[in-house]
C-alpha positions as CSV (number, residue, x, y, z in Angstrom):
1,X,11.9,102.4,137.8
2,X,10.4,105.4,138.4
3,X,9.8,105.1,142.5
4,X,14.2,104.3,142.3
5,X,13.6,107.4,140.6
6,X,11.5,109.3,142.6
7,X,13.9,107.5,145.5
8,X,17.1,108.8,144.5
9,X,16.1,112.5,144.4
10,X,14.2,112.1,147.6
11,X,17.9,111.0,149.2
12,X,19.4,113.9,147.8
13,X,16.9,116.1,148.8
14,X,17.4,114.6,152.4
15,X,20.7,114.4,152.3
16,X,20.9,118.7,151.4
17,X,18.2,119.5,154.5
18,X,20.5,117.5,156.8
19,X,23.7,119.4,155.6
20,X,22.0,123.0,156.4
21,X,20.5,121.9,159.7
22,X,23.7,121.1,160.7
23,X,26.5,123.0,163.0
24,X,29.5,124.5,160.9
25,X,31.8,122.6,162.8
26,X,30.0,119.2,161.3
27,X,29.1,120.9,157.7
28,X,32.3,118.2,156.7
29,X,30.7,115.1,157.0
30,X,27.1,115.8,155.7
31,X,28.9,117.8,152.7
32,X,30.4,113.7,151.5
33,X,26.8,112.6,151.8
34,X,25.4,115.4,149.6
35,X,28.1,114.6,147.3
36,X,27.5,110.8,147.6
37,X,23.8,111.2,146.5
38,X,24.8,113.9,143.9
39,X,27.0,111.5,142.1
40,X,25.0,108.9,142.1
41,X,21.9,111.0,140.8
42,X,24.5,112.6,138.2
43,X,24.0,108.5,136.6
44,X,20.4,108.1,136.2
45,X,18.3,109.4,133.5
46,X,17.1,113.4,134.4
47,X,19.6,113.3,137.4
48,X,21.0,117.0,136.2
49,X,17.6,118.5,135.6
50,X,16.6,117.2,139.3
51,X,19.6,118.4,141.1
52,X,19.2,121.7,139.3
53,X,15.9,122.4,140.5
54,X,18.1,122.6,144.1
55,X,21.4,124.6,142.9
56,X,19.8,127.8,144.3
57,X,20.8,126.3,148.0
58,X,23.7,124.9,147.6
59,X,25.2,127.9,149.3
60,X,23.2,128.2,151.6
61,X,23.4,125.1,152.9
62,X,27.7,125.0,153.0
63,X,27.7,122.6,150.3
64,X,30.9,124.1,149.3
65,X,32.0,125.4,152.6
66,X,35.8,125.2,153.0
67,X,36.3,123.3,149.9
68,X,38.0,124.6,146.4
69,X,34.3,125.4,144.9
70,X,33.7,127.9,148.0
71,X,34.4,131.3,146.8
72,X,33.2,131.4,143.0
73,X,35.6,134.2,142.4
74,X,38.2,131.9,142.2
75,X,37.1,129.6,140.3
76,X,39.0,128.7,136.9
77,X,37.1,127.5,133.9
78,X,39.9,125.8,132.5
79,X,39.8,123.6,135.6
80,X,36.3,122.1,135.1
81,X,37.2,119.7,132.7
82,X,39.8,118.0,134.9
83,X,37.3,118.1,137.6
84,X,34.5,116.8,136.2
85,X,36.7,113.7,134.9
86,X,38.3,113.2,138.5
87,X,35.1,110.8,138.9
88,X,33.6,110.4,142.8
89,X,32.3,113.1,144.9
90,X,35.2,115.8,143.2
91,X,33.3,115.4,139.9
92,X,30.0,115.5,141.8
93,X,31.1,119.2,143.6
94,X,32.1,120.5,140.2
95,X,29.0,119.5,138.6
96,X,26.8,121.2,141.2
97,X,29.0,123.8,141.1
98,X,28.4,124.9,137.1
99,X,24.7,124.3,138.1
100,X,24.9,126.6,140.7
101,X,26.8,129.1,138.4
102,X,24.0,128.0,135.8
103,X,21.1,129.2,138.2
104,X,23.1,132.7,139.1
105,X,23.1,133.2,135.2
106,X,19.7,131.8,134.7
107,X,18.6,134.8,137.4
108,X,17.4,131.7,139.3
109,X,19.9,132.8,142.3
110,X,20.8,135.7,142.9
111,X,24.6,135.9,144.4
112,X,25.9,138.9,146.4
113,X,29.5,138.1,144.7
114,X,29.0,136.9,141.3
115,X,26.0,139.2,138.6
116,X,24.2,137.2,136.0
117,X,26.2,138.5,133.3
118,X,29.7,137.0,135.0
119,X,28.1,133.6,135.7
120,X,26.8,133.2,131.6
121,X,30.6,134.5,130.8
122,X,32.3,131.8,132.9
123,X,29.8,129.1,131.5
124,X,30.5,130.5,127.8
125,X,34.4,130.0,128.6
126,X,33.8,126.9,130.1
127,X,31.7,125.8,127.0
128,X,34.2,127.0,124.8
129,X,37.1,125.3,125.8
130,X,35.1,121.6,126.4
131,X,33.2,122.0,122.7
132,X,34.5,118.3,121.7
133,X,32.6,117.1,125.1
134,X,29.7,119.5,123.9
135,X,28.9,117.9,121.5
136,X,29.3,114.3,121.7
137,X,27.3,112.1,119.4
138,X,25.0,109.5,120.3
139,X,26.4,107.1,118.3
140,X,27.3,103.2,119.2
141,X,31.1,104.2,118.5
142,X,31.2,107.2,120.9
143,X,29.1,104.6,123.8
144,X,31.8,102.3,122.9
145,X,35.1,104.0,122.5
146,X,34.3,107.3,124.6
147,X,35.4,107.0,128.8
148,X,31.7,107.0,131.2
149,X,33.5,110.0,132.3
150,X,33.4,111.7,129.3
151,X,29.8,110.8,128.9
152,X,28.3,112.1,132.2
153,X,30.6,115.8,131.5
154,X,29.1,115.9,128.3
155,X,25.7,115.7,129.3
156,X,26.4,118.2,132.1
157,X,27.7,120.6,129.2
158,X,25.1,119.8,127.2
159,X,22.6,120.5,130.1
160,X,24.3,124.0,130.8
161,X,24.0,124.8,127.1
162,X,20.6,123.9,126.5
163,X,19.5,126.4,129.1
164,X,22.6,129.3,128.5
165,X,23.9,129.2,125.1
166,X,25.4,132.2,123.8
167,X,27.1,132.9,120.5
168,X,29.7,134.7,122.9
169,X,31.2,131.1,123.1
170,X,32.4,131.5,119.4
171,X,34.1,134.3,120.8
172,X,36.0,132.9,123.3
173,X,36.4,129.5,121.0
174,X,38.5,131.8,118.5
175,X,40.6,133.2,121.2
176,X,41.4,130.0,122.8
177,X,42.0,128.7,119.3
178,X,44.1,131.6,118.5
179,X,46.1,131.6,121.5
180,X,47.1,128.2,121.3
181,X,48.2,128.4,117.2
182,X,50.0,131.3,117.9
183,X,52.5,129.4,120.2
184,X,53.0,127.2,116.7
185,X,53.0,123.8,119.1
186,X,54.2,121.0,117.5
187,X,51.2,118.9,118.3
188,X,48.3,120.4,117.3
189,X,45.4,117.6,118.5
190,X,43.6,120.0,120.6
191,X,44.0,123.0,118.1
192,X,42.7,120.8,115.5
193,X,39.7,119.1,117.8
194,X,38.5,122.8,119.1
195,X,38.4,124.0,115.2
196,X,36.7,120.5,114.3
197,X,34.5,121.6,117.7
198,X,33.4,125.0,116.3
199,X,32.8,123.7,112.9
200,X,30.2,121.2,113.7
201,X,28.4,123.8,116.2
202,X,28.4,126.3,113.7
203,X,26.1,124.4,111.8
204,X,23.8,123.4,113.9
205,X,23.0,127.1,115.6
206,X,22.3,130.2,113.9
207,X,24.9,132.6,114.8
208,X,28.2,132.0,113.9
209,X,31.4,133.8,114.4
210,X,33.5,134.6,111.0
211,X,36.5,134.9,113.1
212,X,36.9,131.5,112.8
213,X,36.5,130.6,109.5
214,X,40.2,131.5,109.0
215,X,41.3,128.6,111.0
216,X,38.6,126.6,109.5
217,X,39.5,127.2,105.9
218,X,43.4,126.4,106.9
219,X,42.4,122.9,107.8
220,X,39.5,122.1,105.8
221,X,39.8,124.4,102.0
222,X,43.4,126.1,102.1
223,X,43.5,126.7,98.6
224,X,42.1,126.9,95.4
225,X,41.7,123.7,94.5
226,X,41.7,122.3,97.7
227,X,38.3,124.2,98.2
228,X,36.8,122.6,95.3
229,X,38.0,118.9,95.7
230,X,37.6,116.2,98.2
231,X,40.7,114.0,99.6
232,X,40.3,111.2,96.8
233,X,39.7,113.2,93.6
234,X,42.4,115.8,94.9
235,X,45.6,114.1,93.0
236,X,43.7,114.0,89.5
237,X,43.1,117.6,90.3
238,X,46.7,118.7,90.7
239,X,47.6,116.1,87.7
240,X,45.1,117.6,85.6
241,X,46.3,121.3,86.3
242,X,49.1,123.5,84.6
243,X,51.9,124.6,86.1
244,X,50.6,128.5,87.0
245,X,48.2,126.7,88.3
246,X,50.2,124.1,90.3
247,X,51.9,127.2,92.1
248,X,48.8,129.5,92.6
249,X,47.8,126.5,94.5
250,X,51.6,126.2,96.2
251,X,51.4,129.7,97.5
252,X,48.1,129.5,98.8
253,X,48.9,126.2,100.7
254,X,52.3,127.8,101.9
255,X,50.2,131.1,103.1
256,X,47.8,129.0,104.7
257,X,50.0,127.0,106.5
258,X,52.8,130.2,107.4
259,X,49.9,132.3,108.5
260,X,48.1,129.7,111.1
261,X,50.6,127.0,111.7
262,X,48.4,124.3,110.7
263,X,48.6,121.8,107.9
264,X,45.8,119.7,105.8
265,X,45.8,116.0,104.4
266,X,45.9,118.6,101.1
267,X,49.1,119.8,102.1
268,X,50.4,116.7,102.4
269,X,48.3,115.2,99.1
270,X,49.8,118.3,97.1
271,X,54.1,118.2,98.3
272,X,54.1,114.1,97.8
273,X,52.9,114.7,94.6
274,X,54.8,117.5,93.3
275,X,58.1,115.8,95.1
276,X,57.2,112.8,92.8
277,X,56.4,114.3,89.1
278,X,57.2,118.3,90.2
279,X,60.7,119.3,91.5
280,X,61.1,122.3,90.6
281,X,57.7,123.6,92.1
282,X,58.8,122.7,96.1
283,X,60.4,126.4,96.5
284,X,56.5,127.6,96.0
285,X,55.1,125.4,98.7
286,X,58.3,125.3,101.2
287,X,60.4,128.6,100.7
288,X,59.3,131.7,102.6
289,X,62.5,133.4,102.4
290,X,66.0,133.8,100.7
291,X,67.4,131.3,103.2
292,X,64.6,128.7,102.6
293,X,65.0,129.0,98.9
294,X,69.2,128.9,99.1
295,X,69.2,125.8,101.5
296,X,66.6,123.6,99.4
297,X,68.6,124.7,96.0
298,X,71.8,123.5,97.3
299,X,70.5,120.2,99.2
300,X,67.4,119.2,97.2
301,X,68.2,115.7,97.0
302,X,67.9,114.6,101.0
303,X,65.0,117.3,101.1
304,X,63.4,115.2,98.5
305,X,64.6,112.2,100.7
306,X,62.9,113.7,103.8
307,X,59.8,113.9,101.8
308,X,59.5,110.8,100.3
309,X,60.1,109.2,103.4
310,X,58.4,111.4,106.1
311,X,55.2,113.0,104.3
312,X,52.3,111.5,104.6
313,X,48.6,112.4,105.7
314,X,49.3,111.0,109.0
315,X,52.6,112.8,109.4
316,X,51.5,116.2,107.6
317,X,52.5,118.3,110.7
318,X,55.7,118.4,110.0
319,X,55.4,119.9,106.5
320,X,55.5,122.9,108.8
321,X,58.4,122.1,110.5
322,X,59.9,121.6,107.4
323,X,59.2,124.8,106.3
324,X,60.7,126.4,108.9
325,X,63.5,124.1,109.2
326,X,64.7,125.3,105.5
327,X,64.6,128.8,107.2
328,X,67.6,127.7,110.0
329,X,71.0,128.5,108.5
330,X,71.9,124.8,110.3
331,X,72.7,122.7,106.5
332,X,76.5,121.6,107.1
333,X,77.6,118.9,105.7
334,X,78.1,117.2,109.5
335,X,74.2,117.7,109.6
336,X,73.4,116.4,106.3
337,X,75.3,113.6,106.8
338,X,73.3,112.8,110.1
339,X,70.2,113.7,108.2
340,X,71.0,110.8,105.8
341,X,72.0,108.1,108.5
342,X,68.4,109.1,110.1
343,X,66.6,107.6,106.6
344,X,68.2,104.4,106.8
345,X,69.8,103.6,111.0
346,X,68.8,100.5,112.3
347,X,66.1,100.5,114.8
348,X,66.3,98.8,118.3
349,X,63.9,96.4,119.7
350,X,63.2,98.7,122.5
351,X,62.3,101.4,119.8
352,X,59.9,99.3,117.4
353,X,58.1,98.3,121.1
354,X,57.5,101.2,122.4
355,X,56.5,102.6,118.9
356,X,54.3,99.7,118.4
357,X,52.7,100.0,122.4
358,X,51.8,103.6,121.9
359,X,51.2,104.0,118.1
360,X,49.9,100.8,116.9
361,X,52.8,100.9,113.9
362,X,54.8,97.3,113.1
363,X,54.8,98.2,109.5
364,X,58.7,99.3,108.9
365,X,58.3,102.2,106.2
366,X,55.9,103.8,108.8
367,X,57.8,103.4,111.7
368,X,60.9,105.5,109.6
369,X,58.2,107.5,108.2
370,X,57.2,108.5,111.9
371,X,60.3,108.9,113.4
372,X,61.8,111.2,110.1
373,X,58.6,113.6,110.3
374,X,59.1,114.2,114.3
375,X,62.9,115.1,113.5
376,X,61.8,117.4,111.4
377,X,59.3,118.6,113.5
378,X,61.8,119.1,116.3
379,X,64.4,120.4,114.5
380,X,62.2,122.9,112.3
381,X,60.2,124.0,115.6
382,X,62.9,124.3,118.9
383,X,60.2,126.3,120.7
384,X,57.2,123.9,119.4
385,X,58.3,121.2,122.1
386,X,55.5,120.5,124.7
387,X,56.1,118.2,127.5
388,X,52.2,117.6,127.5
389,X,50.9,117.0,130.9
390,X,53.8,115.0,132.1
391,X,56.2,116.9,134.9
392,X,59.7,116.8,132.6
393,X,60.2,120.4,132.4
394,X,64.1,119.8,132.7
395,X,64.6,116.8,129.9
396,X,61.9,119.0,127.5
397,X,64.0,122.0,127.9
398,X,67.0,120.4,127.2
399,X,65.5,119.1,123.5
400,X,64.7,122.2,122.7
401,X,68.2,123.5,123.6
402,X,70.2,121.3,121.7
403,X,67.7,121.8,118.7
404,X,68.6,125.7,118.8
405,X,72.1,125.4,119.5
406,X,73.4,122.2,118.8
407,X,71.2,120.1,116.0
408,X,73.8,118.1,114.6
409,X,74.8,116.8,118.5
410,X,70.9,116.1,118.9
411,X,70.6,114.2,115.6
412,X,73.6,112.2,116.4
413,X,72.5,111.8,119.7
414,X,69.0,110.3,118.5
415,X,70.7,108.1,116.2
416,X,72.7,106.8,118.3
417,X,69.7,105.7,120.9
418,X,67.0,104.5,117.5
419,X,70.5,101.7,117.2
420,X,71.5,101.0,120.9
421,X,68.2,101.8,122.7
422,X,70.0,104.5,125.5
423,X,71.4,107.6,126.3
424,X,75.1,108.2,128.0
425,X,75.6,111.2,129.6
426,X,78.8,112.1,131.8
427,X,78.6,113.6,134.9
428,X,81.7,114.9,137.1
429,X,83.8,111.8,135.3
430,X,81.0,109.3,136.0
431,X,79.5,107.5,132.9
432,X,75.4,107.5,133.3
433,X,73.8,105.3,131.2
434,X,69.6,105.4,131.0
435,X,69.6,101.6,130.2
436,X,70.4,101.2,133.6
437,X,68.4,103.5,135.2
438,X,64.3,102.8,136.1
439,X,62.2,104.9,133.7
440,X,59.6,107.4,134.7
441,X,56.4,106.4,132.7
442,X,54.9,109.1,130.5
443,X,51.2,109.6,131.4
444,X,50.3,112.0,129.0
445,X,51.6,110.4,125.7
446,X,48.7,112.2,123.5
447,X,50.4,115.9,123.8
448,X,54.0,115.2,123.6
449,X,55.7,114.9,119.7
450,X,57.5,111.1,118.9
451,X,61.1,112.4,119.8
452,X,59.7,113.4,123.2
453,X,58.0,110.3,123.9
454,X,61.3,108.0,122.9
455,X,64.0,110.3,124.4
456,X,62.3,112.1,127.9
457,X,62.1,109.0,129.8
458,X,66.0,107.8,129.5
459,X,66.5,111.5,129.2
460,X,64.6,111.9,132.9
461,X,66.1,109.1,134.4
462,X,69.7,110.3,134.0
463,X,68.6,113.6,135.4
464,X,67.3,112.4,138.5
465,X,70.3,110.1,138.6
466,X,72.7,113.6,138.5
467,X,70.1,115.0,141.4
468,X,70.6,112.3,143.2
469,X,74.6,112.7,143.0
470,X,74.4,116.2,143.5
471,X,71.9,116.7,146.6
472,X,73.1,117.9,149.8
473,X,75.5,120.6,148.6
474,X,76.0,124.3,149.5
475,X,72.9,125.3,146.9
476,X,70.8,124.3,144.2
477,X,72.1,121.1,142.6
478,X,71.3,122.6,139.1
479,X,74.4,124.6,139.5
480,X,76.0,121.4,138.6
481,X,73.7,119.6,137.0
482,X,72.8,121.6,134.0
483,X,76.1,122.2,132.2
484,X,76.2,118.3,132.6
485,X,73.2,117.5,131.2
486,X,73.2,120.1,128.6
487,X,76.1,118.9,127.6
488,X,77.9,122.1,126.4
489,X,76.9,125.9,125.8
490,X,75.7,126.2,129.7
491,X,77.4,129.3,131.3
492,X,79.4,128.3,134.4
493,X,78.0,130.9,137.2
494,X,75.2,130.2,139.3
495,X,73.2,132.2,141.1
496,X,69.9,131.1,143.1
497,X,67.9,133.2,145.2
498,X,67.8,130.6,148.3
499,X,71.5,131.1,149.3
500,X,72.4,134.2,147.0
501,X,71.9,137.5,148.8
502,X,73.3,139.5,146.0
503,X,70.7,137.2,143.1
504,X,68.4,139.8,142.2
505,X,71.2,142.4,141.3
506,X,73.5,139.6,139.5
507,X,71.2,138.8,137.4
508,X,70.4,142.7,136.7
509,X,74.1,142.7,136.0
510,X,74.2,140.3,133.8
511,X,70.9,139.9,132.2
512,X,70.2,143.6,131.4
513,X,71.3,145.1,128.4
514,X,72.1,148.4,130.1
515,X,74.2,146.6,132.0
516,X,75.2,143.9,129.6
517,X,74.5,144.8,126.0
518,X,76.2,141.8,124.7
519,X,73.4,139.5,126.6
520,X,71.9,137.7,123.6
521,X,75.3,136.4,122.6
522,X,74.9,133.3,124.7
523,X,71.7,132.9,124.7
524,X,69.7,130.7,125.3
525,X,70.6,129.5,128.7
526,X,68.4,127.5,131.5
527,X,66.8,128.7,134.5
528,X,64.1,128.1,136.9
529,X,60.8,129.9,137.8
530,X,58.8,129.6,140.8
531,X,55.2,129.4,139.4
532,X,52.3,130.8,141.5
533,X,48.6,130.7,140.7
534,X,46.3,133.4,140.4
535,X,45.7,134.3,144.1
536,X,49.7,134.1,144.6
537,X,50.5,131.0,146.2
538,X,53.7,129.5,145.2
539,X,52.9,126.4,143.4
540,X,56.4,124.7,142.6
541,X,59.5,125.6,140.4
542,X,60.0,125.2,136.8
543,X,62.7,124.7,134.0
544,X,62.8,127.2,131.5
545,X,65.1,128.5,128.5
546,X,65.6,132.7,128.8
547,X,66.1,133.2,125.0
548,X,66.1,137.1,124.5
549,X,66.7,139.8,126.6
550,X,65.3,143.3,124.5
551,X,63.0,146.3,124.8
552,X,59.6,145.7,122.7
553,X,58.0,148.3,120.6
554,X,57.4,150.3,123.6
555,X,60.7,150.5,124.9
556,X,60.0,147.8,127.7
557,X,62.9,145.8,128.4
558,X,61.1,141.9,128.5
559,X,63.0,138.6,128.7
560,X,61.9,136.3,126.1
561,X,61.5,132.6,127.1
562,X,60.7,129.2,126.4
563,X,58.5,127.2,128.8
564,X,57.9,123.7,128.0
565,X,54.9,123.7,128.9
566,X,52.1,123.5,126.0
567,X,49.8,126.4,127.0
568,X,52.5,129.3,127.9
569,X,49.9,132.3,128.2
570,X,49.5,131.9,132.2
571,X,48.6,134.0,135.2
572,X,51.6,134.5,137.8
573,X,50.5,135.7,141.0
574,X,48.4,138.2,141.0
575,X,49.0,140.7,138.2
576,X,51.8,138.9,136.3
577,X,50.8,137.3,132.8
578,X,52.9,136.3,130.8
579,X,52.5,137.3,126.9
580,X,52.9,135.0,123.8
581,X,51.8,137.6,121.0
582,X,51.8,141.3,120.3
583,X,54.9,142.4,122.1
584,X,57.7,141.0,120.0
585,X,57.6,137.2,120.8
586,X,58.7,135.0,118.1
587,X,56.8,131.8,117.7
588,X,56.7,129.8,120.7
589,X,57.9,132.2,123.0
590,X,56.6,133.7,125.7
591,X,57.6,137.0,127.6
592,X,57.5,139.0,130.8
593,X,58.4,142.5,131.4
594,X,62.0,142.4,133.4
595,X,60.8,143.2,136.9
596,X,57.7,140.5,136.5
597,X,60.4,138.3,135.1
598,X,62.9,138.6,138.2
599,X,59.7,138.4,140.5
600,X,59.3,135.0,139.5
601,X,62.9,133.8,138.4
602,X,64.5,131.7,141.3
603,X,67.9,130.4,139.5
604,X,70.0,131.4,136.3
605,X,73.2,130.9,135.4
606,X,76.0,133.7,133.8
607,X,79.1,133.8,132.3
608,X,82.5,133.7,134.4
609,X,84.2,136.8,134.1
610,X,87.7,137.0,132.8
């Protein structure tokens, strides 16, 4: 074993003094074997430690010589995890890439481009956002249930940190944590699994960062009694408790959960139990305003209804879209009665499969119990709707649309598909029906909220359907496609900046409030974005809601937006990033000054004037 060993790194070895001997016009070839022995060296046991002892030559050998590693000032840290799970030689060039960033930081190479101090920051970032790969047990469950790809990244992270930890990474772990709950996603997995992340390095290091203890205590102890209990003794705490202290306990959950956007198997434990023996008390947990507090007075039964059906630990998210659902002045009677047919509509074959394929759920009180939390969810959180890593910007969008403006037509609509299993949609007097249509497959089904994963692939296949009918015309085909699809609200006019000369000052005109104070009155209203990466380069376009159009605190005019996708604090080109806090957003929005919006903006629509 230990002359294969001894072997393997002697190929490597080789493999690198061949690949700097050669010409630059043949670096290409020998780069594949380098990679080739990296990989498999990257298998055995002391493989990283081995190739480390070489990461001071990579360079100079053109290891990385024309390829994405090349220049290490562009390299992204939230790239590496992607990379180093692409498996072959592409998570070979990664991993030799973070050990030659290691060595830079280490002061084992020195680089003319990148200081030590900028190579421990990148590792620290990339640590930080990969903590769950960090720190992988080695446990018979995680050898079991964990990809081999996860395995060999974690031990590359686990190699980086053994020789460049920093405390910094706390740092950064709060603002990547923070970033992402400030956005109030309706999915919160990888919110949860960083904070879950920091916890268990926090104990095992000496320096922790108190910055995140807020985020711990909102999952973990969010109140009171919470603090002092565990999940099974937690009930015969709250029965055992007074009624003062019943609502300290409210208020502190309610706080918890307004201030971070996260909920707790106590939040859950604490409004099933109340909804059962404690009525009265709901207005302390769910009522944040005079709005909240009016709508659950005047419709408590089907709120008690949603409860009893929806809430459970599993479910607990939506407690917070039911929070802010009772703040939407949305409670007609058309809505409760669509509310009411949700708690009890048959469910489709098609529905009860897929729900069964991806969820693992035949039992039929948590199959509705699902499906009634993600409604709330969706309607309680518009701007919470991710697409995941799936490309259905367009059918995403249009959820969140008909959330904001027209709830009872998405209720009905979503109804209607639990009992038939499809979607029709009219376009330009032709019937589309998705049961007739091939499906796209989701392949990120982890990120993406229930309603999402039932409704975007029917939704997707009639919008590709309407493409297909309208390609070929005098300019973009979402001219026509999005009233369609939206079904109503859409303004008329189209502008797009491929066959409009007059785009950027239309949209001026219409989009400004100097020019338009009256703007907002139709908002929101679809558009699309051309989004570039951080050196510039136009990377594709991109659906989009423009919500607001208004100065900030500092009298810059920005346009407020939804973007479906689930991480909206970006880079766009070089000097345009977009913000999702701190100048005026409301949850789940993001924002751009004007200009940097209209630098990026490719196709809106406006109203047709009289």
């Amino acid at each position: 074993m230990g002359l294969f060993l001894f072997t393997s790194e002697n190929s490597f070895q080789k493999a690198l003094k061949q690949l700097s001997q050669t010409s630059a016009l043949n670096k290409s070839l020998f780069q594949q074997a380098v990679l080739g022995e990296a990989a498999a060296l990257l298998t055995e046991p002391n493989g990283i430690a081995k190739m480390y002892k070489y990461a001071h030559l990579f360079d100079e050998a053109g290891l990385f010589a024309g390829k994405p590693w090349e220049n290490v000032r562009k390299l992204n840290p939230v790239l590496v995890r992607g990379t180093l799970h692409a498996g072959g030689n592409a998570s070979a060039a990664e991993a030799l890439s973070e050990l030659r960033i290691l060595a830079i930081a280490r002061g084992d190479y020195v680089h003319p481009e990148m200081s030590a101090q900028e190579a421990a920051e990148f590792l620290t970032k990339v640590m930080a956002l990969n903590l769950d790969l960090l720190l992988l047990k080695e446990t018979e469950e995680n050898r079991v249930m964990q990809l081999h790809k996860d395995q060999q990244a974690s031990e590359i992270l686990r190699f980086i940190s053994d020789h460049c930890f920093s405390p910094l990474v706390f740092q950064s772990l709060y603002q990547e944590i923070d970033n992402l709950a400030v956005q109030r996603p309706i999915v919160t997995n990888k919110i949860l699994k960083l904070i879950a992340s920091a916890k268990r390095l926090a104990s095992s290091v000496d320096q922790a960062d108190s910055s995140l203890f807020h985020y711990e205590n909102a999952v973990y102890s969010p109140a009171d009694l919470a603090a002092a209990s565990t999940i099974k003794n937690y009930e015969n705490k709250l029965k055992s408790s007074n009624d003062l202290l019943l609502i300290r306990e409210a208020s502190q959950l309610r706080a918890s959960m307004n201030q971070t956007g996260l909920v707790s198997p106590f939040h859950a434990l604490f409004l099933t139990y109340i909804n059962k023996e404690k009525t009265d008390l709901l207005q302390s947990i769910l009522c944040v305003d005079n709005t909240s507090r009016e709508n659950l007075r005047l419709n408590l039964p089907v709120i008690s209804s949603l409860i009893h059906s929806a809430i459970t630990i599993k479910t607990r998210r939506s407690i917070y879209g039911l929070l802010r659902l009772l703040q939407r002045d949305i409670f007609t009677s058309e809505f409760i009665s669509e509310i009411e047919r949700l708690l009890q509509v048959p469910l489709h074959d098609k529905i009860k499969n897929t729900l069964k394929a991806v969820h693992k759920i035949t039992d039929k009180d948590k199959l509705r119990s699902l499906l009634v939390s993600e409604v709330i969810s969706i309607l309680g959180q518009p701007l919470g709707i991710g697409q995941g890593f799936n490309p259905t910007c367009q059918s995403t969008r249009a959820l969140s649309y008909w959330s904001q403006k027209e709830p009872v037509m998405l209720l009905k609509m979503f109804n209607d598909f639990l009992e038939k299993g499809k979607i029709t949609i009219n376009f330009e007097e032709r019937s589309i029906s998705s049961d007739t249509l091939p499906h796209i497959y989701l392949s990120d089904q982890d990120n993406i909220d229930t309603v999402s994963l039932l409704l975007i692939p029917h939704l997707d296949s009639i919008y590709f359907e309407m493409l297909k009918a309208a390609q070929g015309r005098e300019c973009d085909p979402h001219k026509w496609i999005n009233p369609s699809f939206h079904l109503k609200g859409i303004w008329t006019e189209f502008s797009d900046a491929f066959s409009d000369l007059e785009f950027k000052a239309k949209f001026r005109q219409h989009y400004h409030p100097s020019n338009n104070p009256n703007v907002n009155d139709g908002l929101p209203q679809p558009a699309g974005i051309t989004i570039y990466n951080q050196s510039g380069q136009a990377l594709g376009a991109h659906a989009i809601l423009i919500q607001r159009v208004k100065p900030d605190s500092k009298g810059c005019i920005r346009v407020y937006f939804y973007n479906p996708n689930n991480d909206s604090l970006q880079v766009w080109a070089n000097s345009i990033r977009t913000s999702v806090t701190g100048n005026g957003e409301y949850e789940g929005e993001s924002s751009l000054p004007f200009d940097d919006f209209l630098h990026c903006l490719y196709a809106f629509h406006f109203p047709k004037q009289d």
